[in-house]
C-alpha positions in Angstrom: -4.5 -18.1 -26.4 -2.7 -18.7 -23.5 0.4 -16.4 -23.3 1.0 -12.3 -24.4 3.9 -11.0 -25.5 4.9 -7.1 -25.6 7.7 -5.0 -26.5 7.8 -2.0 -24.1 11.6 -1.8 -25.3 10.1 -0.7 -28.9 7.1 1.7 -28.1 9.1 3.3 -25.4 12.4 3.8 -27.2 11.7 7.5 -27.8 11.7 7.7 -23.5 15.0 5.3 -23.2 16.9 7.3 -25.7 20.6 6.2 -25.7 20.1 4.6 -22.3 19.9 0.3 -22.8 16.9 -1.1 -22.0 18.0 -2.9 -18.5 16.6 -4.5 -14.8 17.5 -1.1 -13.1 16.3 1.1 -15.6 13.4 3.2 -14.2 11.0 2.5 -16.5 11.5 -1.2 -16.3 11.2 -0.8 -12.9 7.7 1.0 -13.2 6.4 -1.1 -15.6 6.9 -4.2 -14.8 4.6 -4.3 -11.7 1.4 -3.3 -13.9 2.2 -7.0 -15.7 2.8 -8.6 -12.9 -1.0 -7.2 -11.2 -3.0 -9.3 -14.1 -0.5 -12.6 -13.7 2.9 -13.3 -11.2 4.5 -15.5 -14.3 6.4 -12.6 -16.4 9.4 -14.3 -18.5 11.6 -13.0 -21.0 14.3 -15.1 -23.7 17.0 -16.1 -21.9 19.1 -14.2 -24.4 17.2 -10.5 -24.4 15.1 -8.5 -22.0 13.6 -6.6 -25.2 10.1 -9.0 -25.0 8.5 -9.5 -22.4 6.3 -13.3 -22.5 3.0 -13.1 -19.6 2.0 -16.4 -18.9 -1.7 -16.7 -18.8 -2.3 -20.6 -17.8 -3.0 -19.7 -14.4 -5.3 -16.6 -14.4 -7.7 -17.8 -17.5 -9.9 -19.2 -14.9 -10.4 -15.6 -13.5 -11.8 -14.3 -16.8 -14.0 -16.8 -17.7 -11.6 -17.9 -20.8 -11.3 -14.4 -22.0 -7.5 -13.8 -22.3 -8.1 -11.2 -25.1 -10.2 -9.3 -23.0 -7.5 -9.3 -20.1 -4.9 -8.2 -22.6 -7.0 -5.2 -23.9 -7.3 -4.0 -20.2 -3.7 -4.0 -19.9 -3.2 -2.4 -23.4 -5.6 0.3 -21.8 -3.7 0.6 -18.5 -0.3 0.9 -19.9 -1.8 3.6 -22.8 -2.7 5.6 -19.2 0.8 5.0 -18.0 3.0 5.8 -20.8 5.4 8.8 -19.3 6.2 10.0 -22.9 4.0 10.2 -26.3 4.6 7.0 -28.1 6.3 7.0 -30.9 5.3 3.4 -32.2 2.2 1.4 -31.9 1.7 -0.2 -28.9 1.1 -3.7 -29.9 0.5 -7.2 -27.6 0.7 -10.6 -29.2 -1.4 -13.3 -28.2 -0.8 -17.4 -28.8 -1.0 -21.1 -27.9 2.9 -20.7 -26.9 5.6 -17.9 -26.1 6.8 -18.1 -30.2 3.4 -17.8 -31.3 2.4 -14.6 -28.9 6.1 -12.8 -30.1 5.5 -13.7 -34.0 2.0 -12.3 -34.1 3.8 -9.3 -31.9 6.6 -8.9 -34.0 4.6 -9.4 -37.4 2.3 -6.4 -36.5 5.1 -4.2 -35.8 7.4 -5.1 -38.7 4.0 -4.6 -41.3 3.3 -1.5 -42.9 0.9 -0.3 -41.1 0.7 -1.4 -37.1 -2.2 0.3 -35.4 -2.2 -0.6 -31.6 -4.0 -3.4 -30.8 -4.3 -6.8 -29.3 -3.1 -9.2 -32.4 -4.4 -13.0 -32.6 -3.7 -13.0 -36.5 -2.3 -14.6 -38.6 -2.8 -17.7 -38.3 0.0 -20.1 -36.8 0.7 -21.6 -40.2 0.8 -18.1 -42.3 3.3 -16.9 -39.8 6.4 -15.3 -41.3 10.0 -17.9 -40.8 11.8 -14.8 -39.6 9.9 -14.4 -36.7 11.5 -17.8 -35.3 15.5 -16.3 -34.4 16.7 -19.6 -33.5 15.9 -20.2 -37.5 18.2 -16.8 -39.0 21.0 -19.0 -40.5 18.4 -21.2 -42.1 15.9 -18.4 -43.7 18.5 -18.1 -46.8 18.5 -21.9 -48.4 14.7 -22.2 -47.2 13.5 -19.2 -49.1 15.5 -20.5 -52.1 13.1 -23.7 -51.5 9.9 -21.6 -51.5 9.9 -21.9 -47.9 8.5 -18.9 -46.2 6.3 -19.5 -43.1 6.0 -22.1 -40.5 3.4 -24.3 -42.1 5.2 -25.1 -45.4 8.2 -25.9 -42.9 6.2 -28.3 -40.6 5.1 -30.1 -43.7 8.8 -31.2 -44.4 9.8 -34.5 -43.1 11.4 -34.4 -39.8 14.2 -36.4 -40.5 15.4 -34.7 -43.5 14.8 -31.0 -41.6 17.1 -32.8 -38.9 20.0 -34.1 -40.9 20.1 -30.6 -43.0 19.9 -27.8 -40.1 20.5 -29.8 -37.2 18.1 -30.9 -33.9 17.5 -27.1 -32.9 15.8 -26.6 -36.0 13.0 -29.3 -34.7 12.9 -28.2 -31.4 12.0 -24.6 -32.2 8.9 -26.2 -34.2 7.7 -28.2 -31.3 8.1 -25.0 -28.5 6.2 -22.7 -31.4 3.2 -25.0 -32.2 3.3 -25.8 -28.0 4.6 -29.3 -28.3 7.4 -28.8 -26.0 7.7 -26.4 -23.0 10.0 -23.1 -24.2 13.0 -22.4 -21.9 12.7 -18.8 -20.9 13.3 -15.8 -17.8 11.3 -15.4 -15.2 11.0 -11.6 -14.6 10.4 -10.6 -10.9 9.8 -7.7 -9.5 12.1 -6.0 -6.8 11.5 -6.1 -3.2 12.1 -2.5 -2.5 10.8 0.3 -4.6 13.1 2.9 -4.8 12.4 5.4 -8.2 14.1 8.5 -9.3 13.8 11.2 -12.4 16.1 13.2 -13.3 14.7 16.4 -13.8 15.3 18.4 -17.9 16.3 21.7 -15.6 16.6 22.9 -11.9 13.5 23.7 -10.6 12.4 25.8 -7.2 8.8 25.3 -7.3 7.5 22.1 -6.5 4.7 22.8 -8.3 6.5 22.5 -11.4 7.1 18.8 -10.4 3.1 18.0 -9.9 2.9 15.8 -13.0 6.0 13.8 -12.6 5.2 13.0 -8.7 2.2 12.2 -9.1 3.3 9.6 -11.8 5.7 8.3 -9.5 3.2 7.9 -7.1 1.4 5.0 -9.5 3.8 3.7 -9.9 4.8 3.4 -6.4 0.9 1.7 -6.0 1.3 -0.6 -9.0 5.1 -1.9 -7.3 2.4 -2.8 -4.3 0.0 -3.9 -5.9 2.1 -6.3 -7.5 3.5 -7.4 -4.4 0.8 -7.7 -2.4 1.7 -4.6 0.2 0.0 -1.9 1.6 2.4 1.1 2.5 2.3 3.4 6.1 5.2 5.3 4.9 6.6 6.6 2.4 10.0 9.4 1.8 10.2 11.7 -0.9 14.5 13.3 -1.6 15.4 16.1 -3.8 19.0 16.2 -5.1 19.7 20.2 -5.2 22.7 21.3 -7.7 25.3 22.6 -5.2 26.1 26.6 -5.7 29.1 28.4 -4.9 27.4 31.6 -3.1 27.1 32.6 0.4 23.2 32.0 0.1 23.0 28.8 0.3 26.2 27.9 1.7 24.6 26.5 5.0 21.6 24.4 2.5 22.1 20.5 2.2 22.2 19.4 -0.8 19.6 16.7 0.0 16.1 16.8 1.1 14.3 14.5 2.5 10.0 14.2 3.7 8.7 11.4 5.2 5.1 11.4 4.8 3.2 8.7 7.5 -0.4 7.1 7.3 -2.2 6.2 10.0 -4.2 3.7 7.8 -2.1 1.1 5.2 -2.8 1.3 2.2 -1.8 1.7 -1.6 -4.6 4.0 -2.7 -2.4 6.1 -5.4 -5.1 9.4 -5.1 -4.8 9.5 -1.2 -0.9 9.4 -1.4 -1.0 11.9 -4.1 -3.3 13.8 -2.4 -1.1 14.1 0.8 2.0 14.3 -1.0 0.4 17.6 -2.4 -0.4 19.4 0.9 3.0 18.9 2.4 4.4 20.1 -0.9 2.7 23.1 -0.6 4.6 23.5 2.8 7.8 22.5 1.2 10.4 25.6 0.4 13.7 24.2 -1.9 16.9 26.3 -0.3 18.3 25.2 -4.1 16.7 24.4 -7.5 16.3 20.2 -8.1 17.6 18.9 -10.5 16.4 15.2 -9.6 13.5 13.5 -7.0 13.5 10.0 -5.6 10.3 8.9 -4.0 11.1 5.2 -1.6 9.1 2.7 0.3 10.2 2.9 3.7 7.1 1.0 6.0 5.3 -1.5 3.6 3.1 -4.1 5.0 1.8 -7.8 3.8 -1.8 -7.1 2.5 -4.3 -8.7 5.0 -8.1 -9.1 5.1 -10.0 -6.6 6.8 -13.7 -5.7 8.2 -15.2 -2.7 5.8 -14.8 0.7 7.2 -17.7 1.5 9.8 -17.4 4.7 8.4 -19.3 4.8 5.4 -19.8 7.3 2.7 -23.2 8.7 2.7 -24.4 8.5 -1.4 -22.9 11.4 -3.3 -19.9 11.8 -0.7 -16.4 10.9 -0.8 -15.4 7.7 0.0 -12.0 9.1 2.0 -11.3 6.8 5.0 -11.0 8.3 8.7 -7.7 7.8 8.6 -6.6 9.8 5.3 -9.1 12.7 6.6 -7.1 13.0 10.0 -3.6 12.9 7.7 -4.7 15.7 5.8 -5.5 17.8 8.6 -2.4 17.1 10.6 -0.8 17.7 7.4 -2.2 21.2 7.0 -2.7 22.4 10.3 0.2 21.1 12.0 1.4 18.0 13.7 -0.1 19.8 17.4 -3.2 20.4 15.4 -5.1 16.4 16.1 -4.7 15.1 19.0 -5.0 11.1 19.9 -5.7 9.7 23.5 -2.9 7.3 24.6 -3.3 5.2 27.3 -1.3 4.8 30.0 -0.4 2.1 32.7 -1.7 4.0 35.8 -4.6 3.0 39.0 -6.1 6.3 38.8 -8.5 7.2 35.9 -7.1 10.5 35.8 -3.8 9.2 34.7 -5.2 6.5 32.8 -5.8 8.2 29.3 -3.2 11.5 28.3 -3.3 13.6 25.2 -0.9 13.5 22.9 0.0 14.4 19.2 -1.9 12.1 16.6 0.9 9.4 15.8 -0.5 6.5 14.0 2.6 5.0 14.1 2.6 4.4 18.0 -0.5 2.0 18.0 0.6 0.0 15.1 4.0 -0.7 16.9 1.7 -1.5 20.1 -0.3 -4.4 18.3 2.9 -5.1 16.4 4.7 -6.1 20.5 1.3 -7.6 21.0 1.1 -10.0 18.2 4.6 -11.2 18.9 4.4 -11.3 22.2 5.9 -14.9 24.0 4.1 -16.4 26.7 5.7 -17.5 29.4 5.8 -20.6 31.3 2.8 -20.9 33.4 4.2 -23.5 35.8 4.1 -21.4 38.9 3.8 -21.7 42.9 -0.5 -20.9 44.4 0.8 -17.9 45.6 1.8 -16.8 42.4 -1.5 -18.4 41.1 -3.6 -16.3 43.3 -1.6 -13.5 42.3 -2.4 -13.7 38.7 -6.3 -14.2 39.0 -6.4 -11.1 41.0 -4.7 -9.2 38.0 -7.3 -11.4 36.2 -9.9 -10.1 37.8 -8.6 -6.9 38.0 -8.4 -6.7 34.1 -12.0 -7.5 33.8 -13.3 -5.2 35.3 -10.9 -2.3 33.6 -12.3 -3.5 30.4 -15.7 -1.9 32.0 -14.2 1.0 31.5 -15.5 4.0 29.4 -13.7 4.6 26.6 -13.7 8.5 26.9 -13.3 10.4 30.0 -13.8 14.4 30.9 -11.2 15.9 30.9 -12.2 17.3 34.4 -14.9 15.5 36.5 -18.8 17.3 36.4 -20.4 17.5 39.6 -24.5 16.5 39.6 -27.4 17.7 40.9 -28.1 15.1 43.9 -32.2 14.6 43.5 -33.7 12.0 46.7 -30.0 11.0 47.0 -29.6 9.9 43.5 -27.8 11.4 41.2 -29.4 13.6 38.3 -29.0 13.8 34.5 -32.2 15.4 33.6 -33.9 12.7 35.1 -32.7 10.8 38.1 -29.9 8.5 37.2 -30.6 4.5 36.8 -27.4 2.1 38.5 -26.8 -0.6 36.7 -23.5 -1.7 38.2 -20.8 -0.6 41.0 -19.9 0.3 43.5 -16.2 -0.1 42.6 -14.2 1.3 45.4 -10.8 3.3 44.8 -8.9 4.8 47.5 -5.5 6.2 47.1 -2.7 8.9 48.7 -1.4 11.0 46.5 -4.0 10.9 43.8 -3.3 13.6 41.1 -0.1 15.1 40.4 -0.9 17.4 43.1 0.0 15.2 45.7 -2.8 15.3 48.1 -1.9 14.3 51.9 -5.3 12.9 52.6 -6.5 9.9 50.8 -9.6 10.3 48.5 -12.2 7.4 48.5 -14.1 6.9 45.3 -17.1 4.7 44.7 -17.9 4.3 40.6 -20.8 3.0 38.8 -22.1 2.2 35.6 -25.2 4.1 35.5 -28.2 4.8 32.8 -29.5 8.2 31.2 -32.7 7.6 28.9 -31.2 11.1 27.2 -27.5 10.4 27.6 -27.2 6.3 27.6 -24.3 4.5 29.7 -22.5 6.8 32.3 -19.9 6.4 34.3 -20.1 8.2 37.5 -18.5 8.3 41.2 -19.6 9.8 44.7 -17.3 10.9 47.6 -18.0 11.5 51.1 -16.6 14.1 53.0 -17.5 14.8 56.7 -18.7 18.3 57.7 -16.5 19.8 60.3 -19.3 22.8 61.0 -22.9 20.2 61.4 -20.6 16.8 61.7 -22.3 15.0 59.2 -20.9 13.3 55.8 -22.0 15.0 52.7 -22.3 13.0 49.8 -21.4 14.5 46.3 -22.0 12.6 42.9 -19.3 13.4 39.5 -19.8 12.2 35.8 -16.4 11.0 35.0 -17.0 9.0 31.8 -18.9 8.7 28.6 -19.5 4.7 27.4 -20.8 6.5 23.9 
């Protein structure tokens, strides 16, 4: 049992109405992802797009032989999809070949009674003629014989079944019992998702529109699933019904969200989740009458580390990442702040607050990754030039990786600096002098020495001492600052 076949043309006819059954139809556009998640090789007859043929060869291995327990899982996930109450049995055939899958198919929906099911009977020899359509003009003078199902044909003589009805008659036989390879479509899957639903009547609350987004949000996550994405961003668009009156003379008639994660991903309850809190914020100027939801940043799936940020048992298993969406999303974009660093000597400058912006660090590793060295042939000058930024580099990466915001002057205790105890230095001094230090310009220059220094309550510190001279005794009075936090 090596390939399935499915009519989603059939069971969802009472959705398509009097709309053909087509590659840019919606709901051919929905569906087809969820085949293409349990195997990439979806096919249909080169002459219809009504069945679709799954082509099991190459994912058997992955169940252990079990094809008809992969094809029960996807009769389950597409009973969870279904948009619309279905009207017939939804029925999968499997088979040796794609004429074997579509007769058992086709024979179970065509009986009297077709419950839904996953259908590897009859056998191949007790199926029906008239399941084989290359055979139609043929059924007539072979019933006549007594000639009603594939077996009783195969036992003909092939020569005679040749010189009668001809060489396609034969080769049908071969592709059915999987003699012969069967020519067929390849289905694929489109490289943008774009969906839309037109919506029965106008509609101002958004709330109203919770069941249908939130299905278009799957299937948004099965499209990348099946293409092996993860999204960052993703647009929602109402189509408003323009209105002659003054009211909403001014309204567009389109509107547009753009909804931005700071971590990719194709979780279908965390998009839906923050798709609902900005709808919430969302006021219509005019009643919809259709929504589009599109893929605008989507991503190659890559292998990554698992989240240091682990759920404690009995807790949600929400990522930092969605948490810090959410909040931006209903507090305000002001509301989370990120630390961006910037190209500066002085630490003060070195790390600014700004509004939390996933977007900016990805485009940052993005330049990073694709960045082109350049030729390395240079003068010693230059040489010597470059190990000093080297060096220089190094020692930046000593650096703590969270700063006060304003420096906290110590307790000085037998000229060592105190954190409840008297500070341990491990590292420094690390000099920095500079004119003009702050913003403030400052017209004297300020002299810095930093070290790494130990706090058996607070761990690794990063803290500096000046010295300023005394103009009343003379003398140089050392002062000691906690500038950093290592964690």
């Amino acid at each position: 049992m090596l390939w399935l076949a499915s009519h989603p043309a059939h069971w969802l006819r009472e959705a398509l109405g009097d709309l053909p059954w087509q590659h840019q139809h919606p709901l051919w556009q929905a569906l087809a992802p969820r085949f293409v998640v349990y195997s990439p090789h979806l096919y249909t007859w080169p002459d219809t797009s009504d069945v679709w043929l799954l082509d099991l060869r190459s994912v058997q291995r992955l169940w252990r032989g079990d094809v008809l327990r992969l094809a029960h899982q996807l009769q389950d996930d597409c009973h969870a999809w279904a948009p619309t109450s279905l009207t017939a049995a939804l029925v999968f055939g499997v088979g040796d070949s794609p004429w074997q899958a579509a007769a058992r198919m086709a024979w179970a929906l065509h009986s009297a009674a077709s419950p839904a099911g996953v259908w590897s009977e009859p056998d191949v020899d007790a199926l029906p003629l008239w399941t084989l359509s290359p055979l139609r003009k043929a059924l007539k003078p072979l019933a006549a014989m007594g000639i009603r199902h594939w077996g009783e044909l195969r036992a003909l003589p092939r020569p005679g079944v040749m010189r009668r009805w001809g060489r396609v008659v034969i080769d049908t036989l071969d592709q059915a019992y999987a003699k012969a390879e069967t020519p067929l479509k390849a289905v694929t899957v489109p490289d943008t998702f774009s969906a839309h639903a037109d919506l029965p009547a106008p509609v101002s609350d958004l709330t109203a529109l919770y069941e249908r987004g939130e299905q278009m949000v799957q299937d948004l996550c099965a499209w990348l699933a099946a293409r092996r994405c993860v999204a960052t961003a993703i647009e929602w668009r109402w189509r408003s019904e323009k209105r002659q009156n003054a009211r909403y003379a001014d309204e567009p008639i389109d509107t547009h969200l753009l909804l931005r994660a700071s971590e990719a991903h194709a979780d279908p309850a965390v998009w839906w989740r923050l798709t609902q809190i900005h709808w919430q914020q969302q006021v219509l100027g005019q009643p919809a009458v259709a929504v589009y939801l599109t893929a605008v940043e989507t991503h190659s799936q890559t292998d990554h580390t698992p989240n240091l940020w682990r759920p404690e048992r009995g807790q949600s298993a929400e990522s930092v990442g969605a948490c810090l969406d959410r909040l931006q999303a209903r507090l305000g974009v002001d509301a989370v702040r990120m630390v961006a660093l910037h190209d500066a000597v002085a630490p003060e400058a070195q790390q600014q607050w700004r509004a939390y912006d996933p977007s900016a660090s990805r485009r940052l590793v993005s330049a990073h990754r694709h960045h082109t060295p350049v030729d390395t042939t240079v003068d010693p000058r230059e040489a010597a030039y470059q190990a000093q930024v080297a060096r220089t580099h190094d020692v930046q990466l000593l650096r703590p990786p969270w700063l006060l915001q304003t420096p906290q002057r110590l307790l000085v205790r037998e000229e060592r600096p105190v954190v409840g105890i008297p500070l341990r230095l491990l590292m420094g001094p690390e000099r920095m002098e500079l004119v003009g230090w702050s913003e403030a310009e400052r017209p004297a220059p300020v002299v810095r020495d930093y070290y790494v220094a130990w706090s058996a309550s607070a761990g690794l510190l990063w803290v500096y001492k000046t010295q300023t001279p005394s103009p009343d005794t003379g003398t140089t009075e050392v002062r000691w600052y906690l500038h950093g936090l290592y964690g």
